[in-house]
DONU-122506 format. One record per residue: x, y, z of N, C-alpha, C in turn; residue in three letters; residue number from 1. Coordinates in Angstrom, 3 decimals, m for minus. Layout:
<nodes>
NODE       nc1       nc2       nc3      cac1      cac2      cac3       cc1       cc2       cc3   aa    i
NODE         X         Y         Z         X         Y         Z         X         Y         Z  ala  NUM
...
</nodes>
This chain:
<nodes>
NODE       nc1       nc2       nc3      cac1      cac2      cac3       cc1       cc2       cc3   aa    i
NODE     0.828    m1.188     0.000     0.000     0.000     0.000     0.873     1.252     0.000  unk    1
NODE     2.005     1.245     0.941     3.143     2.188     0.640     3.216     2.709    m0.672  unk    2
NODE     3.996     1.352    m1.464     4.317     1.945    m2.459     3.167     2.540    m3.508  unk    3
NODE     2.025     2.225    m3.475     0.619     3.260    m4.208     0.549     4.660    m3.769  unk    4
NODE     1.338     4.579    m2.309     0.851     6.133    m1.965     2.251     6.909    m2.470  unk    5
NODE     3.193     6.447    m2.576     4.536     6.865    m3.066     4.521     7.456    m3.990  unk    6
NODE     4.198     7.214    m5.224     3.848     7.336    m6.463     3.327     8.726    m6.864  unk    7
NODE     3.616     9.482    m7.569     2.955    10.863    m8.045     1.487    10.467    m8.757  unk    8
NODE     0.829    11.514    m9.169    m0.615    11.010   m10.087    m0.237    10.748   m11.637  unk    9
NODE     0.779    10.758   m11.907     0.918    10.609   m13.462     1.320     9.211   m13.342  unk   10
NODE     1.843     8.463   m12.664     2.471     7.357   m12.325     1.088     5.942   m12.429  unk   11
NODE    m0.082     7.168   m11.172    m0.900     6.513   m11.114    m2.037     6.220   m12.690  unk   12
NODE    m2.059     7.008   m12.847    m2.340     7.271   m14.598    m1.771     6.841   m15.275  unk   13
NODE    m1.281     5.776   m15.366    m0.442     5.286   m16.678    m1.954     4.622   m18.101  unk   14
NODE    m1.862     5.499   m18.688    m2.813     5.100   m19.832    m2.645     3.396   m20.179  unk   15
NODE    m1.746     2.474   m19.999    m1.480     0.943   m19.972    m2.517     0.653   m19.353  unk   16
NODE    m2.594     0.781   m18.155    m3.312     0.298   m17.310    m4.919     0.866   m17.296  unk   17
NODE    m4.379     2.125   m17.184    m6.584     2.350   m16.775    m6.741     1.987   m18.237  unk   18
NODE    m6.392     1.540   m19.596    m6.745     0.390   m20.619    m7.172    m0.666   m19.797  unk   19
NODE    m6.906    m1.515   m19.555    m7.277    m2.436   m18.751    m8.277    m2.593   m17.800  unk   20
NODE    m8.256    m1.029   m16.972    m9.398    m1.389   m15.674   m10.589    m0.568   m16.396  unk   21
NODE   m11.030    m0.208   m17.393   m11.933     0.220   m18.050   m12.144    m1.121   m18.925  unk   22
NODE   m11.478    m1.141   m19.767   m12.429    m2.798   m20.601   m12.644    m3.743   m19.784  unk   23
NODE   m12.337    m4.299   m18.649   m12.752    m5.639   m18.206   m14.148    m5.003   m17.786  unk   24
NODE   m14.491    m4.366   m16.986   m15.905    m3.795   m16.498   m16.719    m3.132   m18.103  unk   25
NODE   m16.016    m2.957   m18.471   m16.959    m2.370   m19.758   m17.256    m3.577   m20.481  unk   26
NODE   m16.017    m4.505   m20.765   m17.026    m5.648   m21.774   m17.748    m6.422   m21.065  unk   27
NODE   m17.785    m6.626   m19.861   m18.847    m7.609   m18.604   m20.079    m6.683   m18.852  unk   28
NODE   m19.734    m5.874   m18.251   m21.196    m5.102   m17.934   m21.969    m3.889   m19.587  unk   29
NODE   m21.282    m4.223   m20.339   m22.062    m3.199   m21.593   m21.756    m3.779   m22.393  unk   30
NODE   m21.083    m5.200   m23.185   m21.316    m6.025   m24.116   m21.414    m7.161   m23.549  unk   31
NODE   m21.274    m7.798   m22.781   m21.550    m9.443   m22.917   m22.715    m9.736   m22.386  unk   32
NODE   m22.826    m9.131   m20.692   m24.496    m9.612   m20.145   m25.401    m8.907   m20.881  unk   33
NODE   m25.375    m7.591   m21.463   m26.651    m7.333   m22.301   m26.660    m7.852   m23.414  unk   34
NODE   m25.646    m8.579   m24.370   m25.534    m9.583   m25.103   m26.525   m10.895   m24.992  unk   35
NODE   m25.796   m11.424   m24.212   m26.979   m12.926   m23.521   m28.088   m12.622   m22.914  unk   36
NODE   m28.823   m11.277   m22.830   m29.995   m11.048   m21.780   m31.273   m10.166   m23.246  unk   37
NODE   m30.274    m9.872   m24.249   m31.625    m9.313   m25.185   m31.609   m10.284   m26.025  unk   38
NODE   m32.721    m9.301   m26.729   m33.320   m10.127   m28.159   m32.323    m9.523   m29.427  unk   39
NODE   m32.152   m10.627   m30.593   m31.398    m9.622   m31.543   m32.624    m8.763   m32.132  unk   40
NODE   m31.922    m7.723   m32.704   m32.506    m6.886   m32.826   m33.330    m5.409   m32.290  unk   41
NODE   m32.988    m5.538   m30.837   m33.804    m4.542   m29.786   m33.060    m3.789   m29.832  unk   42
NODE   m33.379    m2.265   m29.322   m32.333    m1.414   m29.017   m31.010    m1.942   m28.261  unk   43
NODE   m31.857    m2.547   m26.711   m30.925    m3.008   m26.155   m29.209    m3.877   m26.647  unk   44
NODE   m30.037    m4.686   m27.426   m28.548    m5.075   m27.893   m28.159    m4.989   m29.194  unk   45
NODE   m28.468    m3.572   m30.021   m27.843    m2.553   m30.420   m26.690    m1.819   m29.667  unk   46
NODE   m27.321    m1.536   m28.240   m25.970    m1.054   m27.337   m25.256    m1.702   m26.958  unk   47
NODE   m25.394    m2.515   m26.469   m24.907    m3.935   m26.525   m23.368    m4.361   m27.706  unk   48
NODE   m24.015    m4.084   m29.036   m22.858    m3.849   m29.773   m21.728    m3.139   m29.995  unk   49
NODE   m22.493    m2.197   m29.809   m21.759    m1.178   m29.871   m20.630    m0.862   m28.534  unk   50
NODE   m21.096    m1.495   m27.260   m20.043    m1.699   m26.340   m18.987    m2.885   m27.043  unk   51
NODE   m19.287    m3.519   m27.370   m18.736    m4.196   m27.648   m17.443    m3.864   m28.641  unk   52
NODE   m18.178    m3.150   m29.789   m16.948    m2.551   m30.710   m16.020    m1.513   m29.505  unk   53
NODE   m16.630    m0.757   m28.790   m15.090    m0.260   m27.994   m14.650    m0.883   m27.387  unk   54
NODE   m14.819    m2.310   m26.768   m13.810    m3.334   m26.374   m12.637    m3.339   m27.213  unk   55
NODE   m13.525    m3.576   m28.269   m12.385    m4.158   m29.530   m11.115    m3.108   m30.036  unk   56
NODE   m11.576    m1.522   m29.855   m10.747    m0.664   m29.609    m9.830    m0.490   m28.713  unk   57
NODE   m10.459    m0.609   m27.280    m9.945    m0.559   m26.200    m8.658    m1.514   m26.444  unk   58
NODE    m9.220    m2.583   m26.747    m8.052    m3.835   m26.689    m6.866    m3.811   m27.928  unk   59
NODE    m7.322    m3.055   m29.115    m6.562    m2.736   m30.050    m5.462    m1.531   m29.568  unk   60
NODE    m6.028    m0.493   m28.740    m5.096     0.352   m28.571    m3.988    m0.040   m27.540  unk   61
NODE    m4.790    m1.209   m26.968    m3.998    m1.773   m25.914    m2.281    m2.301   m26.467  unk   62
NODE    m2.892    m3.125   m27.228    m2.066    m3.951   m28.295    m0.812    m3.219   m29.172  unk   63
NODE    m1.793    m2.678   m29.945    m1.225    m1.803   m30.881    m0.039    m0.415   m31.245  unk   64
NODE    m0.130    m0.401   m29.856     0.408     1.317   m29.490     0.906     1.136   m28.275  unk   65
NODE     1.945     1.973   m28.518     2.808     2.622   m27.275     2.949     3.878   m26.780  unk   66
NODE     3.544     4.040   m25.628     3.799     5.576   m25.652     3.089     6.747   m25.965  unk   67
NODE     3.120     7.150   m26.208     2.851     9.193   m26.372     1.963     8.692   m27.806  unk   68
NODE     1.750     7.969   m28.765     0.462     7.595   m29.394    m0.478     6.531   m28.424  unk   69
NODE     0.249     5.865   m27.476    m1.274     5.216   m27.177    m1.752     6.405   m26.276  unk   70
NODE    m1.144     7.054   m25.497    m1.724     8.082   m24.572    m2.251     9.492   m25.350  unk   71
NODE    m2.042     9.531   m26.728    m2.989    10.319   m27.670    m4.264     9.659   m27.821  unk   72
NODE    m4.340     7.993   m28.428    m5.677     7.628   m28.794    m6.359     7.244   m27.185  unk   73
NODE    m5.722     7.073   m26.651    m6.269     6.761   m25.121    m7.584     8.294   m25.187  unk   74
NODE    m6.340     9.269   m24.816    m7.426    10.748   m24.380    m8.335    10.934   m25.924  unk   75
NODE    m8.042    10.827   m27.095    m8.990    10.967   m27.974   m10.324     9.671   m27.704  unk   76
NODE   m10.155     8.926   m27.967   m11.046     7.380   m27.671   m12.070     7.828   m26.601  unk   77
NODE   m11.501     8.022   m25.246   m11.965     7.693   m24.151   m13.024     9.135   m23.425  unk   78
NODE   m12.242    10.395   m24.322   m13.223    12.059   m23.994   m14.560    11.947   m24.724  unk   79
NODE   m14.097    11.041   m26.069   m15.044    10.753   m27.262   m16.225     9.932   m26.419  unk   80
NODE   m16.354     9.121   m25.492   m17.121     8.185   m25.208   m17.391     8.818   m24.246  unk   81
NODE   m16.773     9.471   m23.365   m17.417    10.027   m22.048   m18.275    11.398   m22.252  unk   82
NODE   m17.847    11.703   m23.602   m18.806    12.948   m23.708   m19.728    12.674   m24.337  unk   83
NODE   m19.631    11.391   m25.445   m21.059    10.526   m25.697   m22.417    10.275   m24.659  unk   84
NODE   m21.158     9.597   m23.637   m22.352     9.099   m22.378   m23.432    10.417   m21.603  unk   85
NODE   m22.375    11.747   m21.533   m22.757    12.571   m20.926   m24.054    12.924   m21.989  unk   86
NODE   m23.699    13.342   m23.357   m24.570    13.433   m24.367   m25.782    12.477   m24.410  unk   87
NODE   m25.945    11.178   m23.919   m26.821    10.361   m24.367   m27.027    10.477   m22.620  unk   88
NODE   m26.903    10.754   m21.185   m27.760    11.054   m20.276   m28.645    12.119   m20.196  unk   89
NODE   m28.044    13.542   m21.067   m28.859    14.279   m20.960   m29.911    14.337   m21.937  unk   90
NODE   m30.057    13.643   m23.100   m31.068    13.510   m23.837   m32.109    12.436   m23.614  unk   91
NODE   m31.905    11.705   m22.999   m32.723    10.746   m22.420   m33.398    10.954   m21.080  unk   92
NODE   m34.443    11.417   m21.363   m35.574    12.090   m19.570   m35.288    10.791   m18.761  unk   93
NODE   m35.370     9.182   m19.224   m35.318     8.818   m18.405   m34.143     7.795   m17.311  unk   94
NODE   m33.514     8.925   m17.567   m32.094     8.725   m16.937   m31.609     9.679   m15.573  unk   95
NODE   m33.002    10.064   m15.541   m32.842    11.300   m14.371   m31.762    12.260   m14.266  unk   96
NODE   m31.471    12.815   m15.673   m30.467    13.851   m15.911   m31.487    15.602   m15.333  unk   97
NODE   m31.262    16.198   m14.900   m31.628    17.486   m14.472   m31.155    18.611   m14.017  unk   98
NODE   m30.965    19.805   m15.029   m30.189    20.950   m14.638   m31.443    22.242   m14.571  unk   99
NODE   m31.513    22.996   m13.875   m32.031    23.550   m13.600   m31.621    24.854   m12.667  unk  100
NODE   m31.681    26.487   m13.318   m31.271    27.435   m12.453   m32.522    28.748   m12.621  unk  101
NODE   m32.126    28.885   m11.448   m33.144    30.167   m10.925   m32.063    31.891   m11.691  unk  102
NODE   m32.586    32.324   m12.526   m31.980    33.797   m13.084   m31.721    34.533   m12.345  unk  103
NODE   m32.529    34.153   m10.919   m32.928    35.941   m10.454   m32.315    35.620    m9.193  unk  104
NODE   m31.990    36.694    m8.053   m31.687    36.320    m6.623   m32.167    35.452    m5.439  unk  105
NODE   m31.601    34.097    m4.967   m30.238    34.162    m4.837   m29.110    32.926    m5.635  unk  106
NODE   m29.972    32.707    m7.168   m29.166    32.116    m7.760   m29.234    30.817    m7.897  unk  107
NODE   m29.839    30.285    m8.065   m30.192    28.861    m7.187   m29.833    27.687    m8.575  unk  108
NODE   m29.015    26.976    m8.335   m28.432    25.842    m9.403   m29.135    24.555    m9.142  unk  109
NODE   m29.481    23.789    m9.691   m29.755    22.643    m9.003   m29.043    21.715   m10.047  unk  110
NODE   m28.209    20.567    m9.617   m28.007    19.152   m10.713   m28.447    18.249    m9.937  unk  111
NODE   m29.155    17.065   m10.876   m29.170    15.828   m10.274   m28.625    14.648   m11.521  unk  112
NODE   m28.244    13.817   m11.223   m28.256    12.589   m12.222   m28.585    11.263   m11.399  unk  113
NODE   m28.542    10.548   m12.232   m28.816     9.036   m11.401   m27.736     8.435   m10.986  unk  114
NODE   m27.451     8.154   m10.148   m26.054     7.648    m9.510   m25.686     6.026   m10.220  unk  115
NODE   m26.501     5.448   m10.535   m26.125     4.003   m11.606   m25.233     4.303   m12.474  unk  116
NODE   m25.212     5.780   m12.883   m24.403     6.168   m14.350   m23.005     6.430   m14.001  unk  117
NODE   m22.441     7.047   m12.467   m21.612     7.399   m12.189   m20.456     6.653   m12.068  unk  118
NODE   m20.526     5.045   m12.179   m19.597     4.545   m12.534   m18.677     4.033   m13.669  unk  119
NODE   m19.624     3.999   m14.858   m18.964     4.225   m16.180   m18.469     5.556   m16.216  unk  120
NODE   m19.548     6.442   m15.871   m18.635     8.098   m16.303   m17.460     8.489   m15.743  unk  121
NODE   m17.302     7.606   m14.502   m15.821     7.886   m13.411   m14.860     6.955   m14.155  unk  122
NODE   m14.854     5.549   m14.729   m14.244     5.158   m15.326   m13.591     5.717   m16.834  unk  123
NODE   m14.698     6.066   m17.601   m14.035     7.108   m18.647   m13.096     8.312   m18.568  unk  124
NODE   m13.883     9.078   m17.628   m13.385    10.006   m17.512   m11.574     9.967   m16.528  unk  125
NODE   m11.438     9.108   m15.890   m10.232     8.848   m15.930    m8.974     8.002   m16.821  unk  126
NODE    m9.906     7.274   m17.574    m9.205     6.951   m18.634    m8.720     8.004   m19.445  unk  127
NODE    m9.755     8.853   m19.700    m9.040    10.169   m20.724    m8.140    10.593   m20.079  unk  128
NODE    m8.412    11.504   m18.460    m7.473    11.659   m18.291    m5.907    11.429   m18.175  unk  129
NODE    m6.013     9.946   m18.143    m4.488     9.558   m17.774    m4.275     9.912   m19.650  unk  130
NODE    m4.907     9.804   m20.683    m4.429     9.549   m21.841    m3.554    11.636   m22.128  unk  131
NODE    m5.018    12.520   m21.343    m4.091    13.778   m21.186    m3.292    14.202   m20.366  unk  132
NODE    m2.927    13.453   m19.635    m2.293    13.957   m18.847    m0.425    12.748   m19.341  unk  133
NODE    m0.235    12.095   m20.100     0.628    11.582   m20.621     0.783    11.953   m22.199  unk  134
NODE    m0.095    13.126   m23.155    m0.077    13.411   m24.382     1.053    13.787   m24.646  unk  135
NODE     2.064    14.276   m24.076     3.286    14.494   m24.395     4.671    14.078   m24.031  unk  136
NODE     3.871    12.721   m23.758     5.076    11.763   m23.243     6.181    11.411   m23.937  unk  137
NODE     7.764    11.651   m23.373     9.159    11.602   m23.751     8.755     9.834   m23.977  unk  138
NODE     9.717     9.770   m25.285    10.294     8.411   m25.368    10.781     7.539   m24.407  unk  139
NODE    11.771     8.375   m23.467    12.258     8.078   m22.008    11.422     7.317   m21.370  unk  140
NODE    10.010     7.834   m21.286     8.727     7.357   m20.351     8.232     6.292   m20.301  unk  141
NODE     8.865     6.041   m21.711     8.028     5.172   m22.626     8.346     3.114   m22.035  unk  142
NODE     9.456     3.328   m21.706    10.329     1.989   m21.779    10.749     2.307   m20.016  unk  143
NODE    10.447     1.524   m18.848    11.558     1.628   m17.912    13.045     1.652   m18.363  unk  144
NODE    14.184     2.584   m17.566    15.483     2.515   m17.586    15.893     1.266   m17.169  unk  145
NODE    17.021     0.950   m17.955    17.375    m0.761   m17.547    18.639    m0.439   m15.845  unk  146
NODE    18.802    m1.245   m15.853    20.032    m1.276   m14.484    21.036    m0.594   m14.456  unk  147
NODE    21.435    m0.284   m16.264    22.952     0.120   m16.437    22.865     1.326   m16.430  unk  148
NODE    21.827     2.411   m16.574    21.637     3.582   m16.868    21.291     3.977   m15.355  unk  149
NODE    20.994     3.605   m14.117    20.712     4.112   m12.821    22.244     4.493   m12.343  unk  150
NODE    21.902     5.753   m11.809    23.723     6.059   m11.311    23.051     5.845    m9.490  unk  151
NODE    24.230     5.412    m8.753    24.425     5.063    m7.237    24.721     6.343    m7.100  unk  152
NODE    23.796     6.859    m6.170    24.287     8.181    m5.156    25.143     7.572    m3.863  unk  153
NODE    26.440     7.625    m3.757    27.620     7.449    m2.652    28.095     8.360    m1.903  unk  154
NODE    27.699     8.420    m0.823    28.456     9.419     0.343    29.824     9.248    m0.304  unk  155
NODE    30.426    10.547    m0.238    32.373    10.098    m0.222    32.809     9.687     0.814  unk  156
NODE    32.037     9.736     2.106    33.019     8.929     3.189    33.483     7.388     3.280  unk  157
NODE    31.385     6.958     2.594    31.052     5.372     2.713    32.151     5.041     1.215  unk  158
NODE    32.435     5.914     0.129    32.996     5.129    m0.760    34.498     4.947    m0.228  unk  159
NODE    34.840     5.782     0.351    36.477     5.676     0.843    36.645     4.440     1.928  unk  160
NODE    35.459     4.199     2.489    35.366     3.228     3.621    35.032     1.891     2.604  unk  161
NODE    34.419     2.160     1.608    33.980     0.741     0.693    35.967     0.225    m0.101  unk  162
NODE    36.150     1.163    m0.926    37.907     1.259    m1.096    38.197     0.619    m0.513  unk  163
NODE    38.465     1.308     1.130    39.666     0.769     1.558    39.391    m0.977     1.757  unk  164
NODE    38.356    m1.432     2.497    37.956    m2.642     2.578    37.896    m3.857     0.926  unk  165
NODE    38.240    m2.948     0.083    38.370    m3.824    m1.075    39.963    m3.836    m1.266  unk  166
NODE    40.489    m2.641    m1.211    41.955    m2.421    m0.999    42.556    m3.693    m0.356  unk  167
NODE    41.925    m3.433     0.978    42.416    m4.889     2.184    42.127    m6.304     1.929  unk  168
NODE    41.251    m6.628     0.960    40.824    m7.985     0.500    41.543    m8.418    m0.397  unk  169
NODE    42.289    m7.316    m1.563    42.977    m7.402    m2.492    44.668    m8.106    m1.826  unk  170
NODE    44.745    m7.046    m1.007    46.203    m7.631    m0.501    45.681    m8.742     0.230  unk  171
NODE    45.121    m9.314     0.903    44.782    m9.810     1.628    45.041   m11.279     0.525  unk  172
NODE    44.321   m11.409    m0.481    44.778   m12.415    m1.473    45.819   m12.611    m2.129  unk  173
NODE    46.888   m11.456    m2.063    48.114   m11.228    m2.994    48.790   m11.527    m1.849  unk  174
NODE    48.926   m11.423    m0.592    49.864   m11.752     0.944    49.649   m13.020     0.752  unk  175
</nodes>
């Protein structure tokens, strides 16, 4: 658990991954059970399909791409669908989408939505984000550094103390 909290938010955002924790819940729950639960032909699994084809994206960009392009089609893909969803709650009355403000004093805003929706939209919407918030990702980013490229930060005291004790092992075999 340490090491999760260690971590900066871009770290936590790695567009690789929220790939991953967005399609497994998206193809369970918006192509496969409404798959096996409609009729062909209904709206229902019309949507149904159509979850399904962004699996097939999802999993293509997964595949397909690296780096600073998958974290381009990541934030393009994933703003595209979350502003769909937002688009297709508020046109649909019965999704309990509702905005509503008073003009006059003291201003009065009201939102409501249906809270069922809030977990695809929290899932998208962090998918994009990690995809913008990595859009201009260095090549560097791209690949962990291997072993040979990490430099050792050495006190000069501990290296003079590491020396001499190799110094002494050396003669120590040549005596």
């Amino acid at each position: 658990m340490k090491r999760i909290f260690d971590r900066n938010i871009r770290q936590l955002l790695d567009p690789k991954w929220w790939l991953v924790i967005v399609a497994i819940p998206h193809t369970i729950f918006s192509a496969i059970v409404p798959l096996l639960q409609s009729e062909v032909g209904s709206d229902y699994f019309t949507n149904a399909t159509f979850g399904l084809l962004n699996t097939v994206v999802l999993v293509s960009i997964f595949l397909f791409t690296a780096g600073r392009s998958q974290a381009r089609m990541v934030a393009v893909t994933a703003s595209a669908v979350f502003l769909w969803l937002l688009t297709m709650i508020a046109i649909d009355p019965a999704n309990g989408f509702d905005f509503s403000a008073e003009l006059a004093p003291p201003f009065l805003y009201k939102f409501s939505i249906n809270l069922e929706l809030a977990p695809p939209l929290i899932l998208w919407a962090l998918l994009a984000l990690s995809g913008l918030l990595h859009w201009n990702r260095t090549d560097d980013e791209d690949e962990p550094p291997s072993p040979s490229t990490h430099s050792v930060d050495v006190n000069p005291d501990s290296q003079s103390e590491q020396l001499n004790n190799l110094l002494d092992l050396v003669k120590e075999k040549q005596g």
